[in-house]
N, C-alpha and C positions, 0 to 999 in steps of 0.2 A: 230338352228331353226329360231333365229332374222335373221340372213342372210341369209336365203330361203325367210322368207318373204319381205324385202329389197329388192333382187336382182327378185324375180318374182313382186315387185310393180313396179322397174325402171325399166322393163323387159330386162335384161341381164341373162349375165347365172352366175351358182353361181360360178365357180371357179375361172370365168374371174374378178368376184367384190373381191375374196378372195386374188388374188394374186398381184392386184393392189393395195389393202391394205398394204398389206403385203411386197411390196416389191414397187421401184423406178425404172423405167426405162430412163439409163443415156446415151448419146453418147458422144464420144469423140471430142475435139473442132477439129482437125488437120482432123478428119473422115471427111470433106466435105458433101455436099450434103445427100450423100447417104452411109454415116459413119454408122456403127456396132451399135447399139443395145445393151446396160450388163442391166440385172436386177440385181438391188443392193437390197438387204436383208432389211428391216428397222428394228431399236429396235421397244420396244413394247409401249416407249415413244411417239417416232416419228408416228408409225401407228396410235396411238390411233389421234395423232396431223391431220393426214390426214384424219381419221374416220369423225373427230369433225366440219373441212375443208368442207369436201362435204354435211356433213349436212345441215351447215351454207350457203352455196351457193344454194342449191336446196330451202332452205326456204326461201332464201333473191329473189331468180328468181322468186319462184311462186309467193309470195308474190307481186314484182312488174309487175307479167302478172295479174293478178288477177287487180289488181289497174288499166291499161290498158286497161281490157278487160271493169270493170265500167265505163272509161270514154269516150271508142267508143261505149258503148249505151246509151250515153246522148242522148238527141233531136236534140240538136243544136252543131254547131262548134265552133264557137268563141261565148265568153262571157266577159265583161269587168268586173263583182263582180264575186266576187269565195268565199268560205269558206275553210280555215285552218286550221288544228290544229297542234297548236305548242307547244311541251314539251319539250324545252330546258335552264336547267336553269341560264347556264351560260357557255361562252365559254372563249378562248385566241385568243389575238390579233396574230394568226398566222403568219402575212406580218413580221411584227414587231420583234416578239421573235422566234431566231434560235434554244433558248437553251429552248424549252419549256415546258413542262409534257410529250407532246405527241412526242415531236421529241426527246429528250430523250429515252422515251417510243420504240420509231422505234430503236434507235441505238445501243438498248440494246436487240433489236430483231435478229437486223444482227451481233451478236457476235457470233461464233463458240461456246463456252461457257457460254451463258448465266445464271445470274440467277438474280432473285425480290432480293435478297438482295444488293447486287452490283447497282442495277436500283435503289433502294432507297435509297443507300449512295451519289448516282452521285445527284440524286434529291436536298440532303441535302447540299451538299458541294458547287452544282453550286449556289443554292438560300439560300445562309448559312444567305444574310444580308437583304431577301424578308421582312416585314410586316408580310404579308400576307400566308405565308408557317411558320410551327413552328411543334416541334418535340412531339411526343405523351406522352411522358412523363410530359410534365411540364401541361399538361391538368389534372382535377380533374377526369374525367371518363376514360382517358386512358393511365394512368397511367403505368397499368402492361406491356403495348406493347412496346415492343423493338423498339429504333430509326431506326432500318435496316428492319423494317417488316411492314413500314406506315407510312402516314404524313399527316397533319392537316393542310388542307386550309378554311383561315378565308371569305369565304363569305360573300356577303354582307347581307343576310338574315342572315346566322346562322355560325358557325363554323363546318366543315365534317370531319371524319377523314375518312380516307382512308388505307383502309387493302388491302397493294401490293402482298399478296398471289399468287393471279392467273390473275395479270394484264399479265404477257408476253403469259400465254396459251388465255385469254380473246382477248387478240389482235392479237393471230394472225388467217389470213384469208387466209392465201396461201393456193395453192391448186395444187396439181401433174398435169403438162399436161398429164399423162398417162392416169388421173380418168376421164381429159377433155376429151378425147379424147373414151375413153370407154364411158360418156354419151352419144356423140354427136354419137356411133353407139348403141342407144337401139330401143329397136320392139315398144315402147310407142312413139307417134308421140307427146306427150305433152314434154316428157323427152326430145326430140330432138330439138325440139321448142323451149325449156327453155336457151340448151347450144349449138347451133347454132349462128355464127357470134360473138363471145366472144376471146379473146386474144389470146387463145390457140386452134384455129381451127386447121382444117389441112391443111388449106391454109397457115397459119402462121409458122407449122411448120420448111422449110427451111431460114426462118428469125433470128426465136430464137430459139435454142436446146430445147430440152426435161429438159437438166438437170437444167436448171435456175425454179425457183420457181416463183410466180407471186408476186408480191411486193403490197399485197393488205391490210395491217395493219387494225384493227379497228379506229385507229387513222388517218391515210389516209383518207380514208371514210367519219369520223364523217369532216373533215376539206373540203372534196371537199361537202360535202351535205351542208356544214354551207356558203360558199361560193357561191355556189346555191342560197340558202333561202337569204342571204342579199342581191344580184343582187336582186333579185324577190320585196324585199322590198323597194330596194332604188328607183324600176321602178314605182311603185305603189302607190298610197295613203293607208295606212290600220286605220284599225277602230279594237282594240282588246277588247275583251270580257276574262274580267281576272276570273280563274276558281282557286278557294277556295280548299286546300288538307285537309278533314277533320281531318284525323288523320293519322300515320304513320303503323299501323298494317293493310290498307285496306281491312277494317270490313265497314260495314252497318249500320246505324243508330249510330252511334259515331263520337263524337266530342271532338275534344280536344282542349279545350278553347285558351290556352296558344301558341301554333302553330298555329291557326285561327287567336289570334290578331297579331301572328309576321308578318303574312304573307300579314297581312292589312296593318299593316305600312310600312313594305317594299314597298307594290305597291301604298302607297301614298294616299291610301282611309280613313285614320283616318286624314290627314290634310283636305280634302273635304267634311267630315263632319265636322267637327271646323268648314268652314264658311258654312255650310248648318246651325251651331245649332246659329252659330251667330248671323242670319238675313240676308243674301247675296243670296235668294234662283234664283233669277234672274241673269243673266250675258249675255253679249252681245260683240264682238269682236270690236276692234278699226277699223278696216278694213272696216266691212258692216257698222258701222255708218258713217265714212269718203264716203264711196262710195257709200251710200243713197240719201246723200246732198249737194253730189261736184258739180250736177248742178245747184245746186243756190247759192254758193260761188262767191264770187268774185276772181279778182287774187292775191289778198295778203293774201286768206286765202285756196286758193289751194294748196300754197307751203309750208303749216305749215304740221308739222309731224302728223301721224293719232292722238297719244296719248294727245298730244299738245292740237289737235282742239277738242278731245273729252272731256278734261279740260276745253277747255272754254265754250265750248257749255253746261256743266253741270251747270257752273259758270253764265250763265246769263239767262240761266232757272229758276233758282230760288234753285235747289237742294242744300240741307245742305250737307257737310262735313261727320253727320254722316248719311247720307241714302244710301252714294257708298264709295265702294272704289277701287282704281286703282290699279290692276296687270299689270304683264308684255308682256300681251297681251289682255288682257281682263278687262273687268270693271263689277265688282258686284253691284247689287240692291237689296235693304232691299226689302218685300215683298210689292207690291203694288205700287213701287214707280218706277218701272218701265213704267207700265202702264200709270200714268199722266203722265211722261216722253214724253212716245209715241203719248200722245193726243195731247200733246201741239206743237209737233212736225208737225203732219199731219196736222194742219189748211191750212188756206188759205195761199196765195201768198203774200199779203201784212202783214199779220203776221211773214211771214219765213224773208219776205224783214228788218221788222221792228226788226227781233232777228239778220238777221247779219250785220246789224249795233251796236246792241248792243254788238256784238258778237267783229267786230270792234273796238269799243272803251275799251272794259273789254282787250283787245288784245293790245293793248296802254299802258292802266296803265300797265298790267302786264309787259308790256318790260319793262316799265317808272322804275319799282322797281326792276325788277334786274339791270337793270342800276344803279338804287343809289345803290342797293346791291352787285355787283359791283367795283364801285369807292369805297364804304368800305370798301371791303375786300381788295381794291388795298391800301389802306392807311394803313389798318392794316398789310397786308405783307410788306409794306415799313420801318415800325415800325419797323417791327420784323427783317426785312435785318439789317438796322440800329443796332438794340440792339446789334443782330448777331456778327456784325464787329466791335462792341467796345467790344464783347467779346473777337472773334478770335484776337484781338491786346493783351489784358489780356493774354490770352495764350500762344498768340508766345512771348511777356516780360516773363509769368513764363518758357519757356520751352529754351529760349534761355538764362535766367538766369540760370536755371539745365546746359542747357549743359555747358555755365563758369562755375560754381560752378564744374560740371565734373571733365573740363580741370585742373582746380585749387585744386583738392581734396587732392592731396597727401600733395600741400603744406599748405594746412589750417590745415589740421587734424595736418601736423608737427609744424607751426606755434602755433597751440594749445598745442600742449605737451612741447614746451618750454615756452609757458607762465606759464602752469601749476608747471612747474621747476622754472621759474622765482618767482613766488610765495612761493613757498619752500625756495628759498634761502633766498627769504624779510625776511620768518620767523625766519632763523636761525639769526638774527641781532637780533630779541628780545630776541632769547636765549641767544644769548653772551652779551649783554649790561649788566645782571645777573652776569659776574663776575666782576674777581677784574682787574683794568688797566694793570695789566701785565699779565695776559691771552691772557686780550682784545685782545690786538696789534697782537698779534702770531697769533688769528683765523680768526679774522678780515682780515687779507691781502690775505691766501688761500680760505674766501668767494670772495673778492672781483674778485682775479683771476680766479675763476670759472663763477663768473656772466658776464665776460669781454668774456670768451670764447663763452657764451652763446646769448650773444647780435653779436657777429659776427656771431657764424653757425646763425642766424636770420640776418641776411643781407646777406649771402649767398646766402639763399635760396630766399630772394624777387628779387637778381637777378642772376640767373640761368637761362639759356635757358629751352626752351619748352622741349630739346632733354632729358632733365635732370629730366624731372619728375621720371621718372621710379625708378631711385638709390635715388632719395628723402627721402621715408620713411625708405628706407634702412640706410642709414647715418644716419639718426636719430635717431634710432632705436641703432642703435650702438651707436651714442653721450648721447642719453640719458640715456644709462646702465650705460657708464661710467661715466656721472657725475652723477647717482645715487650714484655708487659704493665709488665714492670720497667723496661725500654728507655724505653719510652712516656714511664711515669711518671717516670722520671731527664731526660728529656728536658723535662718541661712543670715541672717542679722548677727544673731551672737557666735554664730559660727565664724561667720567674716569676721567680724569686730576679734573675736576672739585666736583668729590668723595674722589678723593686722598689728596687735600687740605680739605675736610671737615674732612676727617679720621685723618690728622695732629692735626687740631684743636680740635677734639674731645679728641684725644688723648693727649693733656696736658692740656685741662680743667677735665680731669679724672685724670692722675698726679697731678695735683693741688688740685681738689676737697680729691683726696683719702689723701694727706698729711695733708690736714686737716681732715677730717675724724677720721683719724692718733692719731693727736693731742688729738682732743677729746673724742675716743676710749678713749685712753690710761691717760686721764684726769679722764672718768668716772669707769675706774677698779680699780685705784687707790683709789678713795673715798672709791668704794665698797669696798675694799681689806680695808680700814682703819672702814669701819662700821663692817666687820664681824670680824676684830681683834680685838674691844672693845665690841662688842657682840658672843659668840660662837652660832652661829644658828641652829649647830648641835644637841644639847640637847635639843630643844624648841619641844612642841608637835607642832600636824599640826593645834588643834585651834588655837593656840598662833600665829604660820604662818598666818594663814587665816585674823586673827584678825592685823597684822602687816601689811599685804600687803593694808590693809585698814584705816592703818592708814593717819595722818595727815603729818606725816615725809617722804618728799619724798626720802630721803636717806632709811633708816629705812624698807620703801615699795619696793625700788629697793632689798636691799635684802632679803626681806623674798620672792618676787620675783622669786630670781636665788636659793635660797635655796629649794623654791618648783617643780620649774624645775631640779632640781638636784635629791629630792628624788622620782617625776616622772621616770627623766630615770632609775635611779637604781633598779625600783621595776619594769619596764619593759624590763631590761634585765633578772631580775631572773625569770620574768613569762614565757618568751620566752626558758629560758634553762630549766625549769620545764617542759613545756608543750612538747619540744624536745626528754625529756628522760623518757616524757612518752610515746609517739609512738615510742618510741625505742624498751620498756619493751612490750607495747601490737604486736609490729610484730612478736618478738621475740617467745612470748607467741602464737599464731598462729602457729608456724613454728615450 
């Protein structure tokens, strides 16, 4: 039913729109001129691609006869003001980038196999290190979308992502010369109208084959129209009028605040009101004041810059500081104070004559003070070169001391570890002066011959060739194990030796002490032995013990003493073989 009514608006016939659809008609390249004819079968992908194809094309034609037919019933031919509307919010420097969304976009059209996920990995990988491109994940709203299914470019208003779904069917525009060729024979003279004198005439036929597609990208397009529109602007003067997007659902009467101010500060209208609320409601171009009053300038104030002369001429007006202030084009006025500006401006000839004189001499001092200002800052950079170079000599002293220091490293650090040895040995001289002079002499001469070796590898090494740094700390290294090792062992030698004569000595003042000992042992058992034979102790009760050991006789006390220590142990061996034989009797008794 759709293509009955299709094929009787474009007035064709319906099978001829059905098989064109449906099918490609290809020639072969060697067939010449007047080569064979195949109708190639399409899938249902590809048709549907061709369907979408001529839609696209009959809407973009009418569309631009329509725009042509309004602008040949103007009144007039030429006009130098026009009106535009422009909704483009941002493009690529095409000239520039080869590798860019859109040409990407194209190359991923002329793939045999294409697809949006492959087109959005290339996306990512060529501009892996952009700013400005970033992957939809690390966003807080798009989060769930896969890196291979969209990318996120940061504008300069806002952040976009972009879902590559249907960018490769969105872009492309190609169109069968076969559908060309079947509009350019339909019964509607508008239809004919539309795709007459287009690429794929049939005059062009023997040029380009049937079988080539037309290379018409949406990307193509948007690049040759934007290239258009900048030629058009660079020729022109324009004047734009910026149009406010209330809201993003394009509803009626809604606004959304939030969007409304981003889109002010991006176009630069919230800093032009800052000095609208300042007081700057006035402005006027350096240019129309310079070229107001260049004919009653003299010549040393013709060749001053516009900015310059419109400085001084505020300066000997009388204007304060704060009633303007200078841009980079323009000069702002507090309200009102433009006006006495201007009055004072338009008097008479002999007023104008008597301001650029003054205008003259204010033009004086001010050179007169950047001159002194000037020669001070030339003194102060003199200052500062000076400081500079008694730096840089500071530096190159500490940096050519490093690098000696460098050169010289292996032997300082070895130099240091044999004084640190040297040290060591000084102290082994305090440990030995501690013995006896016939130690002395023996360890004394093995210190000294090791210090002797150690004062040489040190004159070795202060003269050694440069070639020799390298095996420097290496020989040291190995000289200083070894006379650790010798150190060591001289050390645990006189220390022995010097245990072994105290163990001598200890050992027969303990002979000595125990012989007397000895003496007096066997001095005091005797006594006892002579007190318990004129006393039997054994019959005494243990008051009479108690009461003895307390006595005044220290003999007498010695043995009631040993007599009470005696009947101690004996009544704790019998407790001991009591208490034995009775866990004997209670196991037993158990068991």
């Amino acid at each position: 039913m759709y293509l009955i009514n299709v094929a009787e608006l474009l007035g064709i016939e319906v099978n001829d729109l059905r098989n064109h659809l449906v099918t490609r008609l290809m020639q072969p390249t060697r067939g010449g001129i007047k080569g064979t004819l195949y109708a190639v079968p399409l899938h249902a992908s590809a048709a549907s691609a061709a369907r979408d194809a001529l839609a696209k094309v009959i809407y973009n034609r009418l569309f631009t006869a329509i725009v042509n037919k309004i602008t040949e019933c103007m009144p007039f031919d030429e006009s130098a003001f026009s009106i535009g509307v422009l909704d483009t919010a941002g493009f690529e420097l095409f000239e520039q980038k080869l590798s860019g969304i859109f040409e990407l976009l194209d190359n991923e059209s002329r793939l045999p196999q294409s697809s949006t996920q492959h087109f959005t990995t290339t996306v990512h990988e060529t501009h892996i290190c952009h700013p400005c491109l970033m992957v939809p994940r690390l966003s807080r709203h798009h989060r769930m979308m896969r890196d291979n299914e969209g990318f996120i470019i940061r504008h300069y208003a806002a952040d976009v992502c972009y879902d590559t779904a249907q960018f490769l069917q969105k872009n492309n525009d190609t169109l069968h010369a076969s559908l060309e060729c079947l509009m350019q024979q339909s019964k509607k003279s508008l239809v004919c109208e539309l795709f007459t004198g287009s690429e794929f005439s049939n005059t062009d036929r023997r040029d380009a084959p049937l079988s080539k597609l037309k290379n018409a990208s949406v990307g193509n397009k948007f690049r040759s129209q934007l290239d258009i529109l900048l030629a058009k602007l660079r020729e022109t003067g324009t004047h734009f009028v910026r149009c406010i997007k209330p809201n993003s659902e394009m509803k009626s009467n809604q606004f959304d605040g939030a969007q409304i101010l981003l889109q002010l500060k991006c176009s630069g209208m919230s800093n032009a009101l800052k000095v609208m609320q300042r007081g700057f409601p006035s402005r006027v171009s350096y240019l129309s004041l310079y070229n107001m009053y260049q004919k009653h300038l003299p010549n040393k104030l013709v060749m001053l810059d516009a900015q310059l002369f419109c400085k001084c001429l505020f300066r000997v007006v009388g204007l304060e500081e704060k009633d303007y202030r200078l841009g980079l084009t323009k000069a702002f006025f507090r309200h009102g104070k433009f006006a006495e500006f201007d009055k004072l401006l338009h008097q008479d000839k002999e007023n104008i004559e008597n301001l650029v004189k003054c205008m003259s001499s204010w033009l004086c001092r001010f050179r007169l003070r950047r001159i002194q200002f000037a020669i001070i800052s030339l003194v102060k950079v003199e200052r500062l070169l000076a400081h500079r170079a008694k730096c840089r000599i500071k530096i190159q002293n500490a940096v050519r001391a490093y690098l000696a220091q460098k050169s010289y490293r292996s032997r300082i650090n070895a130099l240091s570890a044999l004084s640190t040895l040297s040290k060591n040995i000084n102290d082994m001289y305090s440990a030995f002066n501690k013995m006896k002079e016939t130690n002395l002499h023996k360890w004394t001469a093995n210190i000294d011959t090791l210090k002797e070796d150690v004062e040489k590898f040190k004159y070795e090494i202060k003269h050694m060739s440069c070639s020799d740094d390298k095996n420097i700390l290496h020989r040291c290294n190995i000289f200083m194990n070894d006379a650790k090792e010798k150190l060591k062992y001289l050390k645990y030698q006189a220390v022995t030796n010097e245990l072994r004569m105290q163990e001598k000595f200890l050992q027969k003042e303990r002979e000595n002490f125990g012989e007397e000992e000895q003496s007096q042992l066997t001095k005091k058992l005797g006594e006892n032995r002579h007190v318990t034979q004129t006393c039997d102790l054994s019959k005494w009760r243990c008051v009479d013990i108690r009461n003895g050991i307390n006595s005044n006789d220290p003999k007498l006390s010695s043995a009631c003493k040993s007599e009470y220590y005696r009947r101690m142990r004996a009544y704790n061996k019998w407790k001991e073989r009591n208490v034995a034989s009775k866990e004997l009797i209670h196991t037993t008794e158990k068991k």
